[in-house]
MIDOSE-1310 file (N, C-alpha, C; in nm, 2 decimals, decimal comma, always signed):
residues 147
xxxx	-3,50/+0,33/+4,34/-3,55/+0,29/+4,21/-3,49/+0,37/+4,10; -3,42/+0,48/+4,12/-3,39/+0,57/+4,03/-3,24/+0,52/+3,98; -3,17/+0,44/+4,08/-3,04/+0,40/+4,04/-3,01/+0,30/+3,94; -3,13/+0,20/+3,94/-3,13/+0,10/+3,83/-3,14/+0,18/+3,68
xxxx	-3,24/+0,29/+3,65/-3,23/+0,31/+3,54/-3,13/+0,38/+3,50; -3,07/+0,48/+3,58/-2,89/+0,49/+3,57/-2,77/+0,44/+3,54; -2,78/+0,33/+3,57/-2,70/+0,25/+3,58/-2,69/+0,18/+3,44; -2,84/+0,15/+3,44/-2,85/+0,05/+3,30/-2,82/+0,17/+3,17
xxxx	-2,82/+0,30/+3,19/-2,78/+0,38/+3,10/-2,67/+0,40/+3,09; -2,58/+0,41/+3,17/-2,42/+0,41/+3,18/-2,38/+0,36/+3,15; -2,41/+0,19/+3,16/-2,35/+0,10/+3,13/-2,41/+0,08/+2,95; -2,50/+0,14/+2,89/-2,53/+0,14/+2,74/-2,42/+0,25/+2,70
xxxx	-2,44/+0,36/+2,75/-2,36/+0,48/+2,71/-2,20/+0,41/+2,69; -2,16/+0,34/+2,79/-2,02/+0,29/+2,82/-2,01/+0,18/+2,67; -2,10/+0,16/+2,67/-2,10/+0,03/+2,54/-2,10/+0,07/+2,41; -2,13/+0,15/+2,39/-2,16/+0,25/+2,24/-2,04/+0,34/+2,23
xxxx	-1,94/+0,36/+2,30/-1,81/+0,46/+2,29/-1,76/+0,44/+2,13; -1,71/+0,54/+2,10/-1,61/+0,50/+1,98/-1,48/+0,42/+2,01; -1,42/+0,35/+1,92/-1,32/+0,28/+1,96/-1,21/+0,38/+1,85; -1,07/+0,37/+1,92/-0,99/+0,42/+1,84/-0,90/+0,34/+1,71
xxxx	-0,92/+0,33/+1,59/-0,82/+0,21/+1,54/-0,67/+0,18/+1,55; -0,61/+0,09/+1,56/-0,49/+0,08/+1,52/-0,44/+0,15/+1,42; -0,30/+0,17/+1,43/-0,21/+0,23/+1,30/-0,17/+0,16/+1,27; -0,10/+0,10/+1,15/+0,04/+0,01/+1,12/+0,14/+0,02/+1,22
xxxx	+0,17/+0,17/+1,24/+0,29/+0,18/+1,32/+0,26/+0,11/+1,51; +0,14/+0,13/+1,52/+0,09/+0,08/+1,65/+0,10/-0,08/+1,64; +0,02/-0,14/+1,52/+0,01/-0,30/+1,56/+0,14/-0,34/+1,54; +0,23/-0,30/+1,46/+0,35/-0,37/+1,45/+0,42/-0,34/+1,61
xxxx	+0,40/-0,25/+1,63/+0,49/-0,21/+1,79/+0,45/-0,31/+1,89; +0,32/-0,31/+1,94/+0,24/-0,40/+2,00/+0,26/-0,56/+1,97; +0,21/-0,58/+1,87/+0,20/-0,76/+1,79/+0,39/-0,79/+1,82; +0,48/-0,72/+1,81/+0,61/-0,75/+1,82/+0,62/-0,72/+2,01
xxxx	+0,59/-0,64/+2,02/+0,65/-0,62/+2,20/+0,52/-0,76/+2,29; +0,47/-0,86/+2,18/+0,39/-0,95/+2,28/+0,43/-1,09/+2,18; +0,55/-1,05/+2,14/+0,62/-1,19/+2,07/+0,58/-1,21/+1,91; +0,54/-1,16/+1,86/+0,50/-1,20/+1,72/+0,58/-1,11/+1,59
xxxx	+0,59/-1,20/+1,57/+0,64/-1,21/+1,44/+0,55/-1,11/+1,31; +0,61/-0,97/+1,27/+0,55/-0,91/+1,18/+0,58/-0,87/+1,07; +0,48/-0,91/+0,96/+0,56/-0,87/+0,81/+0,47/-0,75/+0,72; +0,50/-0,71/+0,63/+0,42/-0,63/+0,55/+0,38/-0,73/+0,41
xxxx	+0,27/-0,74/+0,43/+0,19/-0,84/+0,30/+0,13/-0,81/+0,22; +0,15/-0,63/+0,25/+0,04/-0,53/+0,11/+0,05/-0,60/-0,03; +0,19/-0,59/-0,10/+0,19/-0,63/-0,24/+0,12/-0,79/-0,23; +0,11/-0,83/-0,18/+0,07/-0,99/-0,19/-0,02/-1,06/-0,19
xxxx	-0,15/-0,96/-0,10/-0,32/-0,95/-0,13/-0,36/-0,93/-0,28; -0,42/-1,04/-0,35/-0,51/-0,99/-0,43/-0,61/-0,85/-0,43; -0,61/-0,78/-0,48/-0,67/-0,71/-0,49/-0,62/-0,62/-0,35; -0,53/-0,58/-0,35/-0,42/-0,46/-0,26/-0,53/-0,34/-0,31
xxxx	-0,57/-0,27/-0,39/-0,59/-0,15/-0,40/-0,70/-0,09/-0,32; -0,78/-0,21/-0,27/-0,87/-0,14/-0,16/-0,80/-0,15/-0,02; -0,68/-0,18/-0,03/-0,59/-0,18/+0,10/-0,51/-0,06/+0,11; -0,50/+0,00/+0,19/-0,36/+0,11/+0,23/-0,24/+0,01/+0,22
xxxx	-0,26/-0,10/+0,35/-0,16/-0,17/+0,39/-0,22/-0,31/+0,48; -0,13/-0,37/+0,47/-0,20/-0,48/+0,52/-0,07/-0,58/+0,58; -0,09/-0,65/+0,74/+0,00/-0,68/+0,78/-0,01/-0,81/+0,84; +0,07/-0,92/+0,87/+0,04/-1,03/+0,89/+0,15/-1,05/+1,08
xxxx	+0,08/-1,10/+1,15/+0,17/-1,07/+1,28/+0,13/-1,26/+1,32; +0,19/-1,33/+1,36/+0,23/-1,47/+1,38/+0,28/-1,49/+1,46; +0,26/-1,61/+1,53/+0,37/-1,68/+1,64/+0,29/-1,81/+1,70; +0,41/-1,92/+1,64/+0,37/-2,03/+1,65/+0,25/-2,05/+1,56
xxxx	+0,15/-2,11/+1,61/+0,01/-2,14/+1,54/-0,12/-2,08/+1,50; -0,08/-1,91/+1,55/-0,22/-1,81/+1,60/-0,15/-1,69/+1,45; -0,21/-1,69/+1,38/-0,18/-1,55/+1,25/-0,28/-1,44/+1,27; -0,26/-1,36/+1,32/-0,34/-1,21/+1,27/-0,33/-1,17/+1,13
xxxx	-0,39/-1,08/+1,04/-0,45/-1,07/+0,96/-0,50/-0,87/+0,96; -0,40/-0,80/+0,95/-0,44/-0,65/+0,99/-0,48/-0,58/+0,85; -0,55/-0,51/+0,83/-0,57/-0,44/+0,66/-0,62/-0,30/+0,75; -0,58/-0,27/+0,65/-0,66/-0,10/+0,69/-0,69/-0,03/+0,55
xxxx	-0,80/-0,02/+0,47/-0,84/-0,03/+0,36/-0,88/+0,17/+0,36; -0,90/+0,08/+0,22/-0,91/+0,30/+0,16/-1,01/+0,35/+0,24; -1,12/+0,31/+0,31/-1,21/+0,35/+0,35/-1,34/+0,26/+0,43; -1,39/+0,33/+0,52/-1,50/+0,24/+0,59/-1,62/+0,16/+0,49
xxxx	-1,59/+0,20/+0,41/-1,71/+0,13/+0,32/-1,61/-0,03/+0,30; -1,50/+0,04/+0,27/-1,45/-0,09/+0,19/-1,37/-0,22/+0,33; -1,39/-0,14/+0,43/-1,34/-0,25/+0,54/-1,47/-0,28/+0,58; -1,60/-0,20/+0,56/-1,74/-0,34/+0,62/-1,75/-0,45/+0,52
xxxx	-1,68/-0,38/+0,36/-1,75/-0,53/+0,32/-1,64/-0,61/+0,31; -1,51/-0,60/+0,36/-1,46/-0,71/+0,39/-1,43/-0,77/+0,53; -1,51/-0,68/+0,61/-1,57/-0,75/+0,75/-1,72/-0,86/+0,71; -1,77/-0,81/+0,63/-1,91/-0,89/+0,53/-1,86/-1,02/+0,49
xxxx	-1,76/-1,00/+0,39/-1,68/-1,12/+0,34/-1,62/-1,22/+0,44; -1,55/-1,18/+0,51/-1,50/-1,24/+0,57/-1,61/-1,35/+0,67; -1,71/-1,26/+0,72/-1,84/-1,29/+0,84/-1,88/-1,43/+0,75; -1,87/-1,40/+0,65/-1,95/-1,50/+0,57/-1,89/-1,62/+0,51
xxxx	-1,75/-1,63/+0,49/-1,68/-1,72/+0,52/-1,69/-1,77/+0,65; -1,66/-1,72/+0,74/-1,64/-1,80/+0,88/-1,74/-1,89/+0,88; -1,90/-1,85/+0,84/-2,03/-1,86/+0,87/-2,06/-2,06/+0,80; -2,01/-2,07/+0,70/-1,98/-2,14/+0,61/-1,98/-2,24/+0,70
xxxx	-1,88/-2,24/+0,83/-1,81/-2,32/+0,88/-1,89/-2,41/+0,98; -1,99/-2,33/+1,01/-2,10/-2,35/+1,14/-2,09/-2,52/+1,15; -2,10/-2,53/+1,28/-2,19/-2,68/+1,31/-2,26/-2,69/+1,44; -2,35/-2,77/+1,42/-2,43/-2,80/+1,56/-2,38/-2,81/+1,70
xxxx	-2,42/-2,72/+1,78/-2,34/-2,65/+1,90/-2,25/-2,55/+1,88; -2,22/-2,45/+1,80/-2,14/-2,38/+1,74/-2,20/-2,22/+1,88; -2,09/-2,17/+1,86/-2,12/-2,05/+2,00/-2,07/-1,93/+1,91; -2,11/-1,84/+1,85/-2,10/-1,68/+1,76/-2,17/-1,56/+1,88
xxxx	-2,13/-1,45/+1,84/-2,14/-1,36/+1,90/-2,14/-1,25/+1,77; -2,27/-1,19/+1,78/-2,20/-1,05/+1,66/-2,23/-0,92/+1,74; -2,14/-0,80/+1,72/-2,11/-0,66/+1,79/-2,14/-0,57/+1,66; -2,19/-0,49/+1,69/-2,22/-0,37/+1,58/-2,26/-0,25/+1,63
xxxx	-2,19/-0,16/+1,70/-2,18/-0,05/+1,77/-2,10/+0,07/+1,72; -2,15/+0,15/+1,70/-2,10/+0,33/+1,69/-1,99/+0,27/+1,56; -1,85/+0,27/+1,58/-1,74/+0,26/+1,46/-1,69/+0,11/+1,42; -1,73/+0,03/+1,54/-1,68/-0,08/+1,58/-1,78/-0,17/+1,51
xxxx	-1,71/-0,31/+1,46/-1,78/-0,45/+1,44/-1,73/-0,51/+1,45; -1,76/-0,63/+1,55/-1,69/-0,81/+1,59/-1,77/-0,90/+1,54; -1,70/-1,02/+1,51/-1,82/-1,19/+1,49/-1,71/-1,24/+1,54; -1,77/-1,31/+1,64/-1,62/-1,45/+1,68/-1,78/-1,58/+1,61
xxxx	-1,68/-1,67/+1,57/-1,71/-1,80/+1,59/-1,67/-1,90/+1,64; -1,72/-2,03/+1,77/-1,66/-2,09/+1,79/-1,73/-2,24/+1,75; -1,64/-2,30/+1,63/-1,77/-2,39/+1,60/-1,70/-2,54/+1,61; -1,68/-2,58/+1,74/-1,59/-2,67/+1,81/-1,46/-2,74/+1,79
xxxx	-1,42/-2,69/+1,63/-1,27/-2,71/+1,62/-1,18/-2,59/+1,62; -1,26/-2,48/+1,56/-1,20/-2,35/+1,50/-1,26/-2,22/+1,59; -1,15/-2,14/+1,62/-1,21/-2,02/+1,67/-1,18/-1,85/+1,58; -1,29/-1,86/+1,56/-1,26/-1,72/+1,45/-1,31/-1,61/+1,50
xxxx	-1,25/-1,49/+1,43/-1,26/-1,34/+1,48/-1,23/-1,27/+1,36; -1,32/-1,17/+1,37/-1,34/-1,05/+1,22/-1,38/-0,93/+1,32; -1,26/-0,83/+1,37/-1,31/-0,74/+1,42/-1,28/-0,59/+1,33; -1,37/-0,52/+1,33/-1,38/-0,38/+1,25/-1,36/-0,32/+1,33
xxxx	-1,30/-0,20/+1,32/-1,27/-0,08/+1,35/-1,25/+0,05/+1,22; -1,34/+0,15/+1,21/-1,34/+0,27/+1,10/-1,28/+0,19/+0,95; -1,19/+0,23/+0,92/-1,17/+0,17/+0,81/-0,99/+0,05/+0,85; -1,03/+0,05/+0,93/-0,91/-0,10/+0,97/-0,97/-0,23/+1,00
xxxx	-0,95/-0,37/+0,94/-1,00/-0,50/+1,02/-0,92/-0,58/+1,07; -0,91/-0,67/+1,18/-0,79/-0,79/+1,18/-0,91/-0,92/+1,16; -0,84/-1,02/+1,14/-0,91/-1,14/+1,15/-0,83/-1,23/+1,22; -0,85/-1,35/+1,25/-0,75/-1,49/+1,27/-0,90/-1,56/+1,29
xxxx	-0,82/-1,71/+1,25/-0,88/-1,81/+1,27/-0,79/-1,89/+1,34; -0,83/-1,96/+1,44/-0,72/-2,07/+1,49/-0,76/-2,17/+1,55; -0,69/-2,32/+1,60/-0,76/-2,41/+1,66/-0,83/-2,39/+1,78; -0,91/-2,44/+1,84/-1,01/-2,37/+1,93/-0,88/-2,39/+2,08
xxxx	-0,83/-2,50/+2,14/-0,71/-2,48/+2,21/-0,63/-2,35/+2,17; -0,61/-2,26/+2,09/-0,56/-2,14/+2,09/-0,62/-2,01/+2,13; -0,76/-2,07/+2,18/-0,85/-1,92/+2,18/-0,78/-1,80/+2,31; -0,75/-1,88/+2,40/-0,69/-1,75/+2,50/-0,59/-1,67/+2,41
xxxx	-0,49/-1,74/+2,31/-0,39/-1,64/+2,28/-0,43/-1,54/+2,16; -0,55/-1,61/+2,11/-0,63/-1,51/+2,01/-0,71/-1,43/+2,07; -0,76/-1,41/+2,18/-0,82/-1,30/+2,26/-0,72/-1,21/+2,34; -0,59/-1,32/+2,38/-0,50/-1,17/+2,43/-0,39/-1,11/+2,29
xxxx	-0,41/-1,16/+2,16/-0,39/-1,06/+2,10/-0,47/-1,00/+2,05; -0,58/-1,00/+2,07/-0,66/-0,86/+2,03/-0,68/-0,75/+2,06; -0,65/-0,83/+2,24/-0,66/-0,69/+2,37/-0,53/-0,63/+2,35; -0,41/-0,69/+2,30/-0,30/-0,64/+2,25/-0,30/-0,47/+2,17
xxx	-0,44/-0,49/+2,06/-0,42/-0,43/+1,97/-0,56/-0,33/+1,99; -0,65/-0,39/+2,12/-0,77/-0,32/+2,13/-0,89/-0,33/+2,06; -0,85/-0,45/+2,01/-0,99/-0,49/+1,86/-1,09/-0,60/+1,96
């Protein structure tokens, strides 16, 4: 009897870890050594000044979306912003998931045409939206980058 409540603690403890964020110098390494195509799009965001940097990685039909902003304040609320566009999109049968743990935040939505992703990490976010036939390659670039 003692093993179950062990277990189910380990397995909470294992879920609440901190995650470590990407660097620029990381996602670009990564997002290029798994085929994509990467640019620097800092000057080109409206409103760059709550961004360090901000990077766009592509291939074919699936765009990442990398920013890493001045600060965690300023990447939740454009994890907020963003949560809230996607949300917009909802339709009946639609499948969301939201994560909010220790440093980390995710929302996927899948609202039967479009599959979206806003994942936080400290003060870095990526996003992509893409047609829902693209969802395996939008999940193995995340695992790409660990978001």
């Amino acid at each position: 009897m003692l093993i179950i409540p062990v277990c189910v603690l380990a397995l909470t403890l294992c879920s609440c870890s901190k995650k470590t964020p990407a660097t620029t110098d990381s996602f670009q390494t990564k997002m290029k050594e798994a085929g994509y195509t990467v640019i620097d799009a800092t000057d080109q965001i409206a409103g760059a000044k709550d961004f360090k940097s901000v990077y766009l990685a592509y291939k074919g039909d699936v765009q990442f979306e990398f920013y890493v902003c001045t600060s965690n304040d300023v990447a939740m609320e454009r994890f907020t912003a963003v949560q809230q566009i996607f949300e917009k999109t909802r339709t009946s049968g639609n499948t969301e998931t939201t994560e909010n743990v220790s440093n980390h935040s995710k929302y996927t939505l899948d609202n039967g045409t479009k599959y979206m992703v806003i994942s936080r990490i400290d003060n870095t976010c990526v996003y992509v939206a893409a047609d829902k036939g693209l969802t395996s390659k939008v999940k193995d670039g995340l695992a790409v980058i660990g978001y």
